[in-house]
C-alpha positions in Angstrom: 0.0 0.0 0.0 0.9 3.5 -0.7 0.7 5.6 2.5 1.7 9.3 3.1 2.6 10.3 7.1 2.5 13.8 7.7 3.8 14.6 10.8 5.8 11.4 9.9 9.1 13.4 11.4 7.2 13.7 15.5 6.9 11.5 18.2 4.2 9.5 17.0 4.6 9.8 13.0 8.6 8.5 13.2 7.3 5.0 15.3 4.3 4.8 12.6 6.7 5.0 9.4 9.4 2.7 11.0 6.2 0.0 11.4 5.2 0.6 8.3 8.3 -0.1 6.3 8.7 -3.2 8.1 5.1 -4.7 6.5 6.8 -3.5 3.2 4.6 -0.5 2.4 5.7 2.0 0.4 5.9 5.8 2.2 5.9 9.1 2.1 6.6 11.6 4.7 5.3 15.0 5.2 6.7 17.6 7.5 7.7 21.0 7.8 10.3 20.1 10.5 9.1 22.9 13.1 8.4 20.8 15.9 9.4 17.0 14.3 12.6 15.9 14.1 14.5 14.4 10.8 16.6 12.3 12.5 14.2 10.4 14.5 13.3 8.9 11.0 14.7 6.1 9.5 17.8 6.9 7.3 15.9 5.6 3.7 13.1 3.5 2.8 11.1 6.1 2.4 10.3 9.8 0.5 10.7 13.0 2.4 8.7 15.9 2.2 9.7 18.8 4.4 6.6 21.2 3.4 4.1 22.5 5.4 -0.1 21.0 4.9 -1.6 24.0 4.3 0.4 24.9 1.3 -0.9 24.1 -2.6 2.3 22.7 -2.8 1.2 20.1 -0.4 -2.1 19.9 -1.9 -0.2 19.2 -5.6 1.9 17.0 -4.8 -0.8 14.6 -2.7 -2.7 14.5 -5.4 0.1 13.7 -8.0 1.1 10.8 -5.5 -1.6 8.4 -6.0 -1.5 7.6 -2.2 -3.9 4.6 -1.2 -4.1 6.0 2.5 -2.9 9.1 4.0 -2.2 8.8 7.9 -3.0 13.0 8.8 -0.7 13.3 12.3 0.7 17.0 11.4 -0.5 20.6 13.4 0.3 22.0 16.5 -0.2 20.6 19.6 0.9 22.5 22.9 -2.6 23.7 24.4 -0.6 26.9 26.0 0.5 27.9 22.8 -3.1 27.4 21.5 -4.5 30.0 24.3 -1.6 32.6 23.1 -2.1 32.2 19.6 -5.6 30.9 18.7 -5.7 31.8 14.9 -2.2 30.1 14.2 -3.5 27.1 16.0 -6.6 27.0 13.8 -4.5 27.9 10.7 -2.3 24.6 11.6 -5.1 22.2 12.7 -8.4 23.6 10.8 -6.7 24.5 7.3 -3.7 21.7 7.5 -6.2 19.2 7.7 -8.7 20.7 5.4 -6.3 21.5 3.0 -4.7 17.6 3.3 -8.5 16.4 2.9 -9.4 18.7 -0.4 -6.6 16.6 -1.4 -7.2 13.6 -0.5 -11.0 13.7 -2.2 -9.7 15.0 -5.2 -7.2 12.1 -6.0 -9.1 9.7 -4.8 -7.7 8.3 -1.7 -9.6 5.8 -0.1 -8.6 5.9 3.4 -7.3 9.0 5.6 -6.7 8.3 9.0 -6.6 11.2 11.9 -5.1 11.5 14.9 -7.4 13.6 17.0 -7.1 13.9 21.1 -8.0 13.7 24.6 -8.0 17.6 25.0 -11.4 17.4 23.2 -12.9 15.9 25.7 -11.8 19.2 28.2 -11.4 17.5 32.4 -13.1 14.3 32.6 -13.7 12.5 36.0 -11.5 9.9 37.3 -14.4 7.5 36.7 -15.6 7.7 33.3 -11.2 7.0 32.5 -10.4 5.3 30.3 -11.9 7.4 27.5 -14.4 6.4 25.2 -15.5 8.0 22.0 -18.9 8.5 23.2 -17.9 11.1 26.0 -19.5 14.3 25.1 -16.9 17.0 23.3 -16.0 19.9 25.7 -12.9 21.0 24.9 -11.0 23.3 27.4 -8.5 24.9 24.9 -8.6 26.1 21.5 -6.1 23.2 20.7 -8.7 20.8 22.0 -11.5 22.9 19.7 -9.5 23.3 16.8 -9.0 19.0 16.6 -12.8 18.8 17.4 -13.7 21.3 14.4 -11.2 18.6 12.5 -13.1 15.8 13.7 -16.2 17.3 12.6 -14.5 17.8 8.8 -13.7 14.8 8.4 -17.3 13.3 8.7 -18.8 15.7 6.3 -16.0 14.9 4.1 -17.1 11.3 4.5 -20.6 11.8 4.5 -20.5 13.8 1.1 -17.8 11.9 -0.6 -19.6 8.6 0.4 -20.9 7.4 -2.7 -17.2 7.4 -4.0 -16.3 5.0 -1.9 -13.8 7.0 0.6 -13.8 6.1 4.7 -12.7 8.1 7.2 -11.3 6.9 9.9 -10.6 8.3 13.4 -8.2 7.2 16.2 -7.7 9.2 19.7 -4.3 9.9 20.7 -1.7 12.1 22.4 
């Protein structure tokens, strides 16, 4: 399978890629480097893009790539820096992801998988841990309301690009 990472150069995008190679599927990375780390990927295997999603660079190149499944793990991520700067952190994890999706629809991908998290679910009691998907979505932060808003993209993409045979997928993380 043909899989594109961005983010692939972070915590979580680096260990993806490596697993990836290892079932023998052929990958692309995506990062602009500001926060992800070159090194912590594997030395080859693999194509590197160090561009930023939100570019039409980004948006050209996905849809020249033919990608079977794009894995979205790229935008910003520290909650402070989300309450000092709320229109970069929408510009990161509203438009990076929308722009990655436009994408995505118009070359036909069939699978895009997001990486949302916890912060969307704002302080939840001891109790109701571990969390479940069916939680209600309060986020405390714009960080948490900006991956929410994302969430919420992604199933109108899927719900109006149904009929051509696209899922969206969503896993909780970070």
């Amino acid at each position: 399978m043909k899989v594109l990472v961005t983010g692939g150069a972070g915590f979580i995008g680096s260990h993806l890629v490596r697993q990836l190679l290892v079932l023998g599927h052929k990958v692309t990375v995506l990062d602009n480097l500001s926060t992800g780390v070159r090194e912590h990927l594997p030395a080859n295997g693999f194509a590197f893009w160090e561009l930023d999603d939100r570019t039409p660079e980004t948006r050209e190149r996905i849809m020249a790539g033919h990608f079977d499944a794009i894995v979205h793990l790229a935008g910003q991520t520290m909650v402070d820096a989300s309450i000092r700067d709320p229109h970069f952190d929408a510009s990161e994890n509203v438009m990076g992801t929308v722009n990655v999706l436009e994408a995505a629809r118009l070359s036909g991908v069939k699978r895009v998988i997001f990486a949302s998290t916890a912060a969307a679910y704002g302080d939840v009691a001891e109790e109701l841990l571990p969390l479940r998907e069916d939680l209600p979505l309060e986020p405390l932060s714009f960080y948490g309301l900006t991956k929410v808003m994302a969430e919420r993209y992604l199933a109108l993409y899927h719900k109006l690009e149904d009929g051509l045979r696209r899922t969206v997928a969503y896993f909780a993380s970070i």
